[in-house]
C-alpha positions as CSV (number, residue, x, y, z in Angstrom):
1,X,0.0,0.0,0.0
2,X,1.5,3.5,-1.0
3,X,1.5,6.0,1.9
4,X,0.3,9.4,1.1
5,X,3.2,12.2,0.6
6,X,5.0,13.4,4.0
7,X,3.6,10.6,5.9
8,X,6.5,8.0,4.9
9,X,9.8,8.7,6.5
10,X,13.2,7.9,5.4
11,X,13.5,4.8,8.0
12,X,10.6,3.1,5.4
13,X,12.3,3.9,2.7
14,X,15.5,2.8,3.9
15,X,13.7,-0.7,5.0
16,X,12.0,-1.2,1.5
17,X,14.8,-0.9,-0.5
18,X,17.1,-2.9,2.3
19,X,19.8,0.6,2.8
20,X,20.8,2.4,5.4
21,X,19.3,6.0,6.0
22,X,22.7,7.4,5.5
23,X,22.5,5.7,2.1
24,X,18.8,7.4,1.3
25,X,20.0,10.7,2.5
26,X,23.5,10.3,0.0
27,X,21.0,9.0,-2.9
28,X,19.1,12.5,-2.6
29,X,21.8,14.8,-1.7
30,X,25.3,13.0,-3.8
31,X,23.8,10.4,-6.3
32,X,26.7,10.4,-8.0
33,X,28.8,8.8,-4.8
34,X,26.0,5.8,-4.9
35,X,26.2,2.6,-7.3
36,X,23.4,2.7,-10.0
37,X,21.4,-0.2,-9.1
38,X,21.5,1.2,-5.2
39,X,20.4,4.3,-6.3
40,X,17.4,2.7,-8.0
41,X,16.2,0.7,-5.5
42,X,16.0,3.9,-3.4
43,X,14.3,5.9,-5.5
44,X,11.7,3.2,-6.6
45,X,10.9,2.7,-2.8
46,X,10.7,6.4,-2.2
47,X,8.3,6.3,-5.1
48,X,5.8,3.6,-4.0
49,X,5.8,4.9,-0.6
50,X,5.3,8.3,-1.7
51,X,8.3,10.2,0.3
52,X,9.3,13.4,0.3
53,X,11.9,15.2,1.9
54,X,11.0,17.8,4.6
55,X,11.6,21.0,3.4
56,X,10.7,24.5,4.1
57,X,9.1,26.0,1.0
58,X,6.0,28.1,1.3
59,X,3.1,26.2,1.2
60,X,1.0,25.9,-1.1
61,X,3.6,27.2,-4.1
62,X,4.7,24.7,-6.3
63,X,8.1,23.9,-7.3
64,X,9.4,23.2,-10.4
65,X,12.5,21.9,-11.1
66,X,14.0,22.5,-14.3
67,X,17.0,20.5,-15.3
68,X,19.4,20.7,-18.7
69,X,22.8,21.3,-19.4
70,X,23.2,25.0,-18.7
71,X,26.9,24.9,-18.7
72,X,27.0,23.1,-22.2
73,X,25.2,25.1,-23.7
74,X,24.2,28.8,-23.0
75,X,20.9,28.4,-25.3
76,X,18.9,26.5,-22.5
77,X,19.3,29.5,-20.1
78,X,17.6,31.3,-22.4
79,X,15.3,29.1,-22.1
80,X,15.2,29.2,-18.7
81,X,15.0,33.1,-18.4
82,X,11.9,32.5,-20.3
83,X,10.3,30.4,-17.6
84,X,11.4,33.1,-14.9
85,X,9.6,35.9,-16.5
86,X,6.4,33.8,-16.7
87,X,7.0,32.9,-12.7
88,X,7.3,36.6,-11.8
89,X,3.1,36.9,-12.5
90,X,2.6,33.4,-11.0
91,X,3.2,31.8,-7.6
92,X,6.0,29.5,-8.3
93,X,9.0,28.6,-7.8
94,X,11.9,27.7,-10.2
95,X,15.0,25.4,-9.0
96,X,17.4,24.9,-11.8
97,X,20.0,22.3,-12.4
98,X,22.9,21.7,-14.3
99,X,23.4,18.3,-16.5
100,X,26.0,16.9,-18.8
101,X,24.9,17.7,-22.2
102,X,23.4,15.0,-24.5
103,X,26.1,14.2,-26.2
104,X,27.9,12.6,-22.1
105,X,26.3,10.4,-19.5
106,X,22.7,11.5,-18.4
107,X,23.4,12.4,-14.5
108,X,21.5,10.7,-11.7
109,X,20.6,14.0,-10.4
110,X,17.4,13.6,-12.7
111,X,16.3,10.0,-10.8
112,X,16.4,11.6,-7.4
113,X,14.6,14.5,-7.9
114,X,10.6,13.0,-7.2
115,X,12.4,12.4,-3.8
116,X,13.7,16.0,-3.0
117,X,12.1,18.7,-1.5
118,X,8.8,20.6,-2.1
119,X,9.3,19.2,-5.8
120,X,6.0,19.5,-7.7
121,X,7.7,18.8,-11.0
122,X,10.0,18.7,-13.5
123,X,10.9,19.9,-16.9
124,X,13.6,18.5,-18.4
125,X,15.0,20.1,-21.6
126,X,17.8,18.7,-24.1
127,X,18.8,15.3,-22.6
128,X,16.5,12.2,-22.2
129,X,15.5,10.2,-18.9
130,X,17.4,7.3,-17.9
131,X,15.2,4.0,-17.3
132,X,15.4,4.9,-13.7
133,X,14.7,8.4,-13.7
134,X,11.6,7.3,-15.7
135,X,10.7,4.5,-14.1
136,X,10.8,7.1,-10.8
137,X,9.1,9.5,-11.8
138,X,6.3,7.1,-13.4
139,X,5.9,5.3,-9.8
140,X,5.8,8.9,-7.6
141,X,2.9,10.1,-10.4
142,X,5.4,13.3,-10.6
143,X,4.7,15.2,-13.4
144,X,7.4,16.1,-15.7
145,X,7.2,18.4,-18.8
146,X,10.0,17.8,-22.0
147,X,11.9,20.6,-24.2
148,X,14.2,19.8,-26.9
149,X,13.5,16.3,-26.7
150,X,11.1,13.7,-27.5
151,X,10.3,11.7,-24.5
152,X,9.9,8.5,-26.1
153,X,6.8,5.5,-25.2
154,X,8.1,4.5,-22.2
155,X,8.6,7.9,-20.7
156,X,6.1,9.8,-18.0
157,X,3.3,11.5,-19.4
158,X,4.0,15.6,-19.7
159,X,3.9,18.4,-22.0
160,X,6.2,18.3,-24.7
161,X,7.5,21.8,-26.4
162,X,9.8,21.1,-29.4
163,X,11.1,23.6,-32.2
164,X,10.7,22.1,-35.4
165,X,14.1,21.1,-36.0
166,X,13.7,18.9,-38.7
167,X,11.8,22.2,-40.7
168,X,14.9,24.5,-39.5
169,X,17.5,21.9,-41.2
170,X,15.2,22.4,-44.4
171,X,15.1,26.0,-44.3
172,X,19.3,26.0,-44.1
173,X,19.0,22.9,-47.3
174,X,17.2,25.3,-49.4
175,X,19.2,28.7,-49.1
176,X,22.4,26.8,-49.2
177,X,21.0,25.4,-52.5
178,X,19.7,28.6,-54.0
179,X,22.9,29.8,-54.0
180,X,24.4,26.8,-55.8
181,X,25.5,24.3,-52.9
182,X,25.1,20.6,-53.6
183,X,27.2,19.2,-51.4
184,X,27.6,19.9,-47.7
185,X,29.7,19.4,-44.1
186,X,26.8,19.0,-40.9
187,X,29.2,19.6,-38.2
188,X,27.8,18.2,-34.9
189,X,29.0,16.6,-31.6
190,X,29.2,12.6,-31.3
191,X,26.0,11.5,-29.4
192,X,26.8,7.8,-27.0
193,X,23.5,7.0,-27.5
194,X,21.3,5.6,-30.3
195,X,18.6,5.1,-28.3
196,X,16.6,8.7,-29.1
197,X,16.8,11.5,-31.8
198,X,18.6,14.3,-31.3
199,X,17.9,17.8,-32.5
200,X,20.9,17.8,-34.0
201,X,20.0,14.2,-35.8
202,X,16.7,16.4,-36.8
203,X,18.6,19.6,-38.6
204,X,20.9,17.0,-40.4
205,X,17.6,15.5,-42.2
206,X,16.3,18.3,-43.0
207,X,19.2,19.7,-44.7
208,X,19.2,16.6,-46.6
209,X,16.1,17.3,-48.3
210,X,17.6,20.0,-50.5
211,X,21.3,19.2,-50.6
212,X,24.2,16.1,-50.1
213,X,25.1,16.2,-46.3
214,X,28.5,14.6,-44.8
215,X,28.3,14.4,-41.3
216,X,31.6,15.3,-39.5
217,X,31.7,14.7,-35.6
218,X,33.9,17.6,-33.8
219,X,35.6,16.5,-30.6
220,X,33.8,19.0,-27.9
221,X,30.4,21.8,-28.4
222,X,33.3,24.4,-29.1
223,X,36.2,22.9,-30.8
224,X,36.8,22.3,-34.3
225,X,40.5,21.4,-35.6
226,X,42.2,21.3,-38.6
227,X,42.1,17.9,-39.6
228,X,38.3,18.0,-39.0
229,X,37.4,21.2,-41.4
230,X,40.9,19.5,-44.2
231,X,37.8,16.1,-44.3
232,X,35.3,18.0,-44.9
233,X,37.4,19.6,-47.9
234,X,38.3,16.1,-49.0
235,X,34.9,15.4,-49.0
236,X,34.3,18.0,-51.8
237,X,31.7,20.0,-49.6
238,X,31.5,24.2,-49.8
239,X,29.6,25.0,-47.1
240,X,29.7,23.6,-43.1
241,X,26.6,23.3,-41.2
242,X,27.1,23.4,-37.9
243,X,24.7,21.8,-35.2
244,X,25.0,25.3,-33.2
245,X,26.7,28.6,-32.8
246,X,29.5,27.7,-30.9
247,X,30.6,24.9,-33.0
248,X,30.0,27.3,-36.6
249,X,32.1,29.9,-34.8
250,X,35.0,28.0,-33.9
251,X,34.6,26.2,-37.4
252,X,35.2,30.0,-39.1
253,X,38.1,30.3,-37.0
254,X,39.5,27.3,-37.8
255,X,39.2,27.9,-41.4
256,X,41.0,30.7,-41.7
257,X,44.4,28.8,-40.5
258,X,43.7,25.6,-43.2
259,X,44.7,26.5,-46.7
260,X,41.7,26.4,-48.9
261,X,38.8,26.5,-46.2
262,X,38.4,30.0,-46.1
263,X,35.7,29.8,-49.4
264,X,33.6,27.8,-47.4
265,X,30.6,29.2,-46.6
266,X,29.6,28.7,-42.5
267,X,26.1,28.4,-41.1
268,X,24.8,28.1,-37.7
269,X,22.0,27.2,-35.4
270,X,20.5,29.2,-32.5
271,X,21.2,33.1,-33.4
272,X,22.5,34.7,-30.2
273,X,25.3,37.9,-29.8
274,X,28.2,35.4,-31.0
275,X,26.0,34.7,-34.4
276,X,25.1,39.0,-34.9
277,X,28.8,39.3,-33.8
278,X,30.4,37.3,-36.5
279,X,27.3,38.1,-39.3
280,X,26.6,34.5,-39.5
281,X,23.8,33.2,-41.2
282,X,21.9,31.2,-38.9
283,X,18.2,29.8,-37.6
284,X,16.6,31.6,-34.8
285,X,15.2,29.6,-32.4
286,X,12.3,31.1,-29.9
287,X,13.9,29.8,-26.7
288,X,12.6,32.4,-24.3
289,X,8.9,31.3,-25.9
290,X,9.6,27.6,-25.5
291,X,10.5,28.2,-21.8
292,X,7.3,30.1,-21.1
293,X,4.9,27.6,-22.6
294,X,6.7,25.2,-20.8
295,X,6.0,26.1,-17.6
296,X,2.3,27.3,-18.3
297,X,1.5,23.8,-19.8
298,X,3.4,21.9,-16.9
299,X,2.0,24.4,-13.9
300,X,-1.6,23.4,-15.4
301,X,-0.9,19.7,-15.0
302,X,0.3,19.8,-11.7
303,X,-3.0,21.4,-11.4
304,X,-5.1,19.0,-12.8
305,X,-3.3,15.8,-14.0
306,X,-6.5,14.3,-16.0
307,X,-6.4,16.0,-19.1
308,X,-4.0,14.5,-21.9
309,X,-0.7,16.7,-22.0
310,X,-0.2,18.6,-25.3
311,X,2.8,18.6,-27.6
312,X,3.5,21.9,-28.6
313,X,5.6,22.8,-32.1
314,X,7.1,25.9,-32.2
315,X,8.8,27.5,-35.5
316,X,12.2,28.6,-35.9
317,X,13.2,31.3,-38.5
318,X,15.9,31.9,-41.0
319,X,18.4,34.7,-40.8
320,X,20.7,35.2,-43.5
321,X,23.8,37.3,-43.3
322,X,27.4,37.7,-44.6
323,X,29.1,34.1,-43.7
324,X,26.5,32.0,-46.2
325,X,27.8,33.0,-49.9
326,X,27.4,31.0,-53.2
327,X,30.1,28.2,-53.6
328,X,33.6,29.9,-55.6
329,X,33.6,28.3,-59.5
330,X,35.7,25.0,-59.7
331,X,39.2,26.2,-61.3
């Protein structure tokens, strides 16, 4: 039988799933110092019995916990800025955290957090649930809204906002090939797992509707060396396509110090200060937007959990400047 919320203590908890309660308060406060199966069979238990940590929030304002790679990526606190404006005219309150990014290990962080305090629910935005963060989440009924990502089948139910990724990639594809590219570099970081589709994965199809694309993995979200942007010359493509900013500005640096890249013409993804600073032609993404309908949508399922979440497609925009320019005539 599942006890209601505050009335389990951390002794049940630590008798269902056979730990210590030194071990339950590590798993909430340092999951990374506990093994992964441990960890799991805490947070299942604190699940079924429906345990929360005592904490001293207001009551009766819920808390939403918004977790994504923030240091990764500077395009999620957008984002997030988004959701703080909307929680100025709203009683709530907004508890970030930082993950790896997609492209690393998905912290355990994300499993623990049904268990921590005051926590009404999550969004998470960028990188997927692990098995046991969903498998928590599922068993506490804690409500957890997705940006950036497609939860998959087996993931709790929430509001899902997405930019159309897939229709941004297009809208790159088809001015790259109005201006006579045919063949083209879709610079992106390695992703460890197959197991969902990335946004990047999204823009690279796209693009492939209107023009060749050779995908070229880059060794970190701002790096780009010279061997990397020498392949994609080898490859015979005139124009990169990076998966973001930062990785299209490091590419234009790079290829002005590799003989022959500068004619490449360099696009981007995002459109923040570093894309109007270098005049590169890039997608604009409404991440503030995303971050407010976020928390609207989740806020009104914590609410009222009966109604079936919505999935929410926003559209990105094109914006063309100096660094995308027709490919030079073969000699």
């Amino acid at each position: 039988m599942r006890a209601g919320p505050g009335r389990a203590t951390i002794y049940d908890v630590a008798a269902r799933a056979g730990v210590s309660i030194s071990t339950v308060s590590l798993v909430v406060n340092a999951p990374h110092r506990v093994r992964a199966e441990t960890r799991e069979r805490v947070v299942v238990a604190a699940g079924e019995l429906g345990y929360r940590m005592r904490g001293g929030r207001q009551r009766g304002v819920p808390s939403i916990a918004v977790a994504a790679p923030f240091t990764s990526y500077p395009s999620y606190l957008r984002r997030l800025s988004g959701m703080l404006s909307a929680a100025r005219g709203a009683a709530v309150d907004i508890v970030p955290y930082d993950l790896d990014s997609a492209a690393a290990a998905v912290s355990p962080l994300v499993e623990t957090l049904p268990m921590r305090s005051g926590a009404s629910g999550l969004v998470v935005m960028g990188v997927p649930l692990g098995n046991t963060a969903r498998r928590a989440a599922r068993v506490a009924g804690f409500p957890v809204g997705y940006v950036d990502i497609e939860p998959g089948r087996h993931a709790p139910r929430g509001p899902v906002v997405l930019v159309d990724d897939r229709h941004g990639g297009a809208r790159i594809g088809a001015h790259l090939a109005s201006l006579g590219h045919r063949r083209v570099a879709f610079l992106h970081e390695p992703q460890r797992s197959g197991a969902y589709v990335s946004a990047g994965m999204l823009r690279a199809e796209g693009l492939g509707e209107h023009v060749e694309v050779r995908a070229h993995a880059a060794r970190d979200p701002v790096t780009v060396d010279a061997d990397t942007v020498r392949a994609v010359l080898a490859d015979g493509a005139t124009a990169i396509v990076a998966s973001h900013d930062s990785l299209a500005a490091a590419a234009v640096t790079t290829c002005r110090t590799v003989e022959g890249a500068a004619r490449l013409a360099v696009v981007g993804y995002d459109d923040g200060e570093l894309a109007r600073a270098l005049d590169l032609t890039t997608v604009r993404q409404p991440f503030e937007e995303s971050g407010r309908v976020a928390l609207h949508h989740l806020l009104m399922m914590v609410a009222d959990p009966a109604p079936a979440p919505e999935t929410v497609v926003l559209e990105p925009e094109l914006i063309v400047r100096s660094s995308s320019r027709p490919p030079e005539p073969a000699a």
